[in-house]
Structures are given as structure tokens and as C-alpha cells.
N, C-alpha and C positions, 0 to 999 in steps of 0.2 A: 119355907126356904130360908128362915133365918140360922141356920147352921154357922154355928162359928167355926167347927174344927173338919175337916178330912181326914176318917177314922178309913181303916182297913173295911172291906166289903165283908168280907170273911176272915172274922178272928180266931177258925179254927183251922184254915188252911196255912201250912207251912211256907210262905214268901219265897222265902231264903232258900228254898227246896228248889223251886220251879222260878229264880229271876236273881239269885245272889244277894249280896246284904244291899240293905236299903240305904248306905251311906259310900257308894261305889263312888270313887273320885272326879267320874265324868259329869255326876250326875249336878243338875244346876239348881237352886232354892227358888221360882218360883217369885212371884208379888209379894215377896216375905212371908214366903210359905215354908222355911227351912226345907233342907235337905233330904229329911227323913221325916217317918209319918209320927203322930201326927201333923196335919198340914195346917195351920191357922189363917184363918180370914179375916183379914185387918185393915185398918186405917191405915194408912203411911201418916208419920208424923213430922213433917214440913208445916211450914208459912202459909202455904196454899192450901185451903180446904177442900177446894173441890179435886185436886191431884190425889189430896188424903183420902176421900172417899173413890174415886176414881181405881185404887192400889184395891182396895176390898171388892168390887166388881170384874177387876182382872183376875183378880185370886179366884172369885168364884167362876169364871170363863176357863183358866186353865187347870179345870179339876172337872170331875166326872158330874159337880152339881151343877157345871156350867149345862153339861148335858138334859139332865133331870128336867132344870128350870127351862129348856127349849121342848123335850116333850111335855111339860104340861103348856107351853103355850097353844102346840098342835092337835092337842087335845082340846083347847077351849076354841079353836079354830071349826074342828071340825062338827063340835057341838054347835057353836054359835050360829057361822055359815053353814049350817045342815050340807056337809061335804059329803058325796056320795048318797044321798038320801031324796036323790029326787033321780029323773030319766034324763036330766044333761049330763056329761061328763066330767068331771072335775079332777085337778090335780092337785096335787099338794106335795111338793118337794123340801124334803130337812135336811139339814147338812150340822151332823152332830161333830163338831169342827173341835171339841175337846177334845177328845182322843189325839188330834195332830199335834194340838198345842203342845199336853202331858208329855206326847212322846219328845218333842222339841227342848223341852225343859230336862225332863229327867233321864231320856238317852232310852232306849229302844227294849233294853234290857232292863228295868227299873221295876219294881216292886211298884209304881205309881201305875205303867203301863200292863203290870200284869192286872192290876186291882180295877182300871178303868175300862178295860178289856172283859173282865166280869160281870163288873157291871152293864156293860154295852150290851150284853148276849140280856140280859135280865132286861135294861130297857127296851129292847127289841120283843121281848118276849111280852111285857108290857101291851106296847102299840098296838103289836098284832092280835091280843085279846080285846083291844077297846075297839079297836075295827071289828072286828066280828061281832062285838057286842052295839057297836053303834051304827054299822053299817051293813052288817051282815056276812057270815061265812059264805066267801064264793062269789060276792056283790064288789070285788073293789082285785087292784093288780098291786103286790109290793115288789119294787126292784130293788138291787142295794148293789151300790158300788164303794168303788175304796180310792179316794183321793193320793193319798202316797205312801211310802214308806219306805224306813229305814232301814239299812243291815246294820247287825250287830255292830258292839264298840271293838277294833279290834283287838285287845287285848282280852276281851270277854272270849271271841273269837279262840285264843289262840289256848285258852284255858280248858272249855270246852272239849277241843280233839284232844288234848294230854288229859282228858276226863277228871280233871281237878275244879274247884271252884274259881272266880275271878276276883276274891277277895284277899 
């Protein structure tokens, strides 16, 4: 998890095809994570150390590795406390809260959101292999819900119907 930078998920897929350029004017930089990818995880450089370390942990919270680093916690959760592996019932609820953040910083339509959105379907895909490899296919129930979201920026909005780009 010691990642310095937020690279694209897929460097072969067209961004800019399927989310517009990655430097859309609505879009916000993040813990000093600039505007466009790649995204850096850093120190803040103030008087205060622990504010300076504090800027590198939100930076990795409002990025897709904020995600990564919570399924592997619920991974060592469920190894540790043998979750699902006995005849009581157990629950275990995550709340993969990156995705909200991304969309908040970078706006709805963002090359961050379409990339963290990829990712999300891959770490889902993840879980649901390690539950069946640790608890058993058919031994355990996934639900998934969706906390909020966004409509479009309207001027993305308004690009889109005249079928031109928002750049």
C-alpha cells in the first residue's frame, strides 16, 4: 500500500471517449493530488507534521486505494475472526466511501470517477472470490447498496444532447 502515485486503471482504455478530458474546469485537485492524472500522495508541507502526514492519508482516502486498503482490512477481518466459518451468523458491513469522496472532488463526470468506478466492479469481483474461497460458494448473502449520487455538471449536461464533447 505504499503507492505514491494514482495511475489510470486501464491504460488502454480511451478516458476521454467515455468521461471527457481529465482537466474539465469543475473538476477540484484533491489533498494535492492536482487536477489531472496522475494523482500524487503527499505530505503537505507546513510547520505542522502531523497536518503534513495527515494531507498523504486523505489523499489515499479520496482515491480508489482508499478502497483497496479497506478490502484488505475485511479480508484480514474475515480470516482472523473466522467470519462465516462456524454455525452462528455473522455480519460484516463495508462502506467503500471512496467512490463518494472521488465523485465530490472531481465532479460526476471525471476520468477519476469513471477510473474508480472500474475499479469498484474489479474489487467487488475480488471479495466475492475470497468469500467463496474462504467461506464457501452458497455459505454467506452479499447486498449492495449505493449511498448517493450525483447528476451530471450542467454544462457536461448540455454538450452531451448537441452530441459534442464538454471540453
Amino acid at each position: 500500500m505504499a503507492r505514491q502515485t494514482w495511475e489510470r486503471f486501464d491504460a488502454k482504455l480511451d478516458y476521454a471517449k467515455h468521461s471527457g478530458p481529465d482537466d474539465f474546469i469543475t473538476e477540484g485537485t484533491g489533498y494535492l493530488q492536482g487536477q489531472t492524472f496522475p494523482h500524487k500522495f503527499q505530505y503537505a508541507k507546513t510547520k505542522d507534521e502531523k497536518k503534513n502526514k495527515q494531507n498523504y492519508y486523505d489523499a489515499v482516502t479520496c482515491s480508489p486505494m482508499g478502497n483497496e486498503l479497506l478490502l484488505q482490512f475485511a479480508k484480514a477481518a474475515i480470516v482472523n475472526e473466522k467470519l462465516g466459518q462456524t454455525e452462528k451468523v455473522d455480519l460484516l458491513c463495508i462502506s467503500f466511501s471512496s467512490n463518494d469522496l472521488v465523485g465530490h472532488t472531481w465532479g460526476p463526470d471525471s476520468q477519476e470517477v469513471l477510473d474508480i468506478t472500474l475499479r469498484s466492479d474489479a474489487l467487488i469481483k475480488d471479495l466475492l472470490g475470497f468469500l467463496d474461497d474462504k467461506v464457501g460458494k452458497g455459505n454467506y448473502y452479499f447486498a449492495m447498496s449505493a449511498r448517493s449520487w450525483r447528476l451530471p455538471v450542467a454544462g457536461v449536461c448540455e454538450a452531451r444532447r448537441q452530441g459534442r464533447r464538454a471540453d
